[in-house]
N, C-alpha and C positions, 0 to 999 in steps of 0.2 A: 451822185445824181442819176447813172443812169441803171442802177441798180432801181429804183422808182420810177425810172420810165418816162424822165425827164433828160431831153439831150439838153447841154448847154452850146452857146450859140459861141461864136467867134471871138466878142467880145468876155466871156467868161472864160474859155481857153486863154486869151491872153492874158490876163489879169492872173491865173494861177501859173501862169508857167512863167511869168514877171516874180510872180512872188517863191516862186521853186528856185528861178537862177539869183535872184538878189540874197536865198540862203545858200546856195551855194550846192543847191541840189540838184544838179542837171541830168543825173541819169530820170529824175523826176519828170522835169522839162522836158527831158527828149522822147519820155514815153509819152507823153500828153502829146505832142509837135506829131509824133507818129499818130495817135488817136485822131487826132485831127483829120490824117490824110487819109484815113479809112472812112471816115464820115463825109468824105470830098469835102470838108471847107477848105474853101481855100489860102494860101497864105497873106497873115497880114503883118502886124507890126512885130508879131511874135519871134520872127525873124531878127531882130533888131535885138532881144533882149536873149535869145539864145546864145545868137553869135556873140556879145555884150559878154551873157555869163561865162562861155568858154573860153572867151580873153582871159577873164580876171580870176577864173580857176585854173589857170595856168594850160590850159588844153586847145593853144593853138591850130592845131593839127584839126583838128576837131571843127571848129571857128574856121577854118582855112576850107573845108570839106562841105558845111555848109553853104558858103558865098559860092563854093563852082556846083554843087546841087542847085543851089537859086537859080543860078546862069543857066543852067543846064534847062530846067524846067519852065524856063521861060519868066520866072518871077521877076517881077521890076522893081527893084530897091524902091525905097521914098528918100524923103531927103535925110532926115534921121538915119535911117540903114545906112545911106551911102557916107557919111560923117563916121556909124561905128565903124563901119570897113577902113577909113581911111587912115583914122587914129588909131588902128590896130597894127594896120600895114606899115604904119613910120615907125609906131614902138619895137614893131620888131626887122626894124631896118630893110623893110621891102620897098623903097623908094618910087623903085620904077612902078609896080604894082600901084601904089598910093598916087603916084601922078596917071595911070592910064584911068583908074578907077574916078578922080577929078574929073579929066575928061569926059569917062561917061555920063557923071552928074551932071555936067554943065550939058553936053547932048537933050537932057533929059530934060534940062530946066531949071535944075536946082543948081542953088548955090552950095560953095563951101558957108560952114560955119566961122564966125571971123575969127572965133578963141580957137580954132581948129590950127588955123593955119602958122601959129606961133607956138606949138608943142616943140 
């Protein structure tokens, strides 16, 4: 697209880099997420589905590194973000994490999800 001189807006970054981590191509994703942040848009649900993809390709680390960049940069999960974070941090037995990160949802306004809470 932007070989033609056409930027794609926030909403198309998401969408391709949804569809980059559900193949499981995150080095893909993460150079888009970086495109993004040269373009200043700022972040949105894409968040969600990066951190999402490096759960399920096994690169926690990765997924871990993202959510304290978030932190860091001042982004404010949604409620969705704060559910992938939570169900990542039980699976991989970070307890305390997954209950302070509760807390913060509910600070924020959101709820947990209720299928959440029975994993």
């Amino acid at each position: 697209m932007t070989q033609n001189n056409l930027l794609p807006d926030i909403w198309t970054y998401n969408m391709l880099i949804n569809g980059f981590c559900n193949e499981g191509k995150l080095d893909e994703a993460l150079r888009l997420r970086s495109e993004m942040e040269n373009l200043k848009l700022l972040p949105d649900v894409y968040v969600q589905y990066v951190i999402n993809g490096c759960f399920e390709k096994g690169s926690s680390s990765k997924a871990f590194e993202l959510v304290d960049e978030m932190n860091e940069k001042g982004v404010k999960p949604d409620a969705v973000t704060h559910n992938v974070i939570i169900k990542w941090y039980c699976k991989e037995g970070k307890i305390d994490e997954a209950s302070k990160t509760v807390g913060k949802m509910e600070e924020s306004g959101f709820s947990p999800i209720v299928l959440l809470l029975i994993l």
